[in-house]
Each structure stands twice: as C-alpha cells, then as structure tokens.
C-alpha positions in Angstrom: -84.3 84.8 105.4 -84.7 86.0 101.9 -82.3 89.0 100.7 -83.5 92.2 99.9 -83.4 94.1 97.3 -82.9 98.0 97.4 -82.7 98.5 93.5 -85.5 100.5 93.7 -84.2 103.4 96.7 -81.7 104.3 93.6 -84.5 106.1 91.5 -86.9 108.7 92.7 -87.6 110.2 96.5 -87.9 107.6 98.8 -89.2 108.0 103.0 -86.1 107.9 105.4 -87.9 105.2 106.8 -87.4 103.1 103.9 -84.1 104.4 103.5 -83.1 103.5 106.8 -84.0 100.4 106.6 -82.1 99.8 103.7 -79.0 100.8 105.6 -79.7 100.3 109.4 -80.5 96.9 110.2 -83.8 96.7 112.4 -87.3 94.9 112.6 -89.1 98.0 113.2 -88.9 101.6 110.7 -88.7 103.7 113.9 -85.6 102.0 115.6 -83.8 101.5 112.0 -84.6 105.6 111.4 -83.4 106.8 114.4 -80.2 103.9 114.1 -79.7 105.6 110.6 -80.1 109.0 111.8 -77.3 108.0 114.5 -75.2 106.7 112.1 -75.2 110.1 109.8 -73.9 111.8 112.1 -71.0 109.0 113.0 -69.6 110.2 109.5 -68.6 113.9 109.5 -68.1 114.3 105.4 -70.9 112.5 104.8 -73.2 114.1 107.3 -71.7 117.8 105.8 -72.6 116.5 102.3 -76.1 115.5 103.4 -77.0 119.1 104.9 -75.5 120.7 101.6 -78.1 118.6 99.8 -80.7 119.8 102.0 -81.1 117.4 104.5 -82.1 117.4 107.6 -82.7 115.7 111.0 -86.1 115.9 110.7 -86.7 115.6 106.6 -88.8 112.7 105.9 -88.0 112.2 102.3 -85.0 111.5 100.8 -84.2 113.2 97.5 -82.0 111.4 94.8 -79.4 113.4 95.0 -79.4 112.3 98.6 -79.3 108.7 98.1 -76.7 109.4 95.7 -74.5 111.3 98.5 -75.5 107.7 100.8 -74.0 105.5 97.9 -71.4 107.2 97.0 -69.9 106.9 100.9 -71.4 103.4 102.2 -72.2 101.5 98.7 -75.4 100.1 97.7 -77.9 99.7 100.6 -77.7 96.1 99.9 -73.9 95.4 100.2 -73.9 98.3 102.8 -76.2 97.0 105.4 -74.3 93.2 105.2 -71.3 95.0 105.9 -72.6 97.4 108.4 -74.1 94.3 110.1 -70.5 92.5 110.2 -69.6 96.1 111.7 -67.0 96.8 108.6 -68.9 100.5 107.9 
C-alpha cells in the first residue's frame, strides 16, 4: 500500500475526520474519529492543551494552532500513525 502524505493537515483548518485519520489508523473516518478522540484523552497534557486551544469533543474542525498542539506531542501525522501502529505512541 502506498504511503500517505499529511503535508497538507500542517496548513490551514482541517475536519477531525481527516485529522484523525492522519493519526488513528482505520479504513473508515467514523471509527478513526472516534479512535482519535479516544486517544486524546489517553494523553492528559496534551488533551489540557487541546481544550485551551478551544477544542472540543464535539468540534469538527481543527484549527492550526490545534494541529500544531497534535505535532508538537505525537510528531508529524505521518511518522506518528507508523509508530502508533507499532504501538510506540
């Protein structure tokens, strides 16, 4: 299977959906939302960050700043999901 790549997630808003399937390995945008939804909340400084920029359980869109908050604790979505999937995040 051809790689992915999430360059794009790191300018602009961007749907959680897309977002989570950036990080969140799934076939299907529903299960890898409510995976990365989960998984938020698995990570107590980074969840804290997340509602400090605004986020929600329920906000649909991601803001940059965000994304940023995502990077900054689990990497690039790219590098992140492979190591999430060898259960290193």
């Amino acid at each position: 299977m051809k790689a992915q790549n999430y360059d794009c997630l790191l300018e602009g808003c961007h749907p959680v959906s897309e977002v989570a399937k950036a990080y969140s390995p799934s076939e299907y945008s529903s299960s890898a939302t409510r995976a990365f939804r989960r998984s938020l909340k698995q990570f107590p400084k980074l969840y804290a960050e997340l509602l400090e920029a605004e986020y929600t359980d329920s906000t649909p869109v991601m803001t940059p700043k965000q994304i940023a908050i995502l990077v900054r604790h689990w990497g690039p979505p790219g590098q992140a999901r492979i190591e999430m999937e060898k259960g290193k995040v």
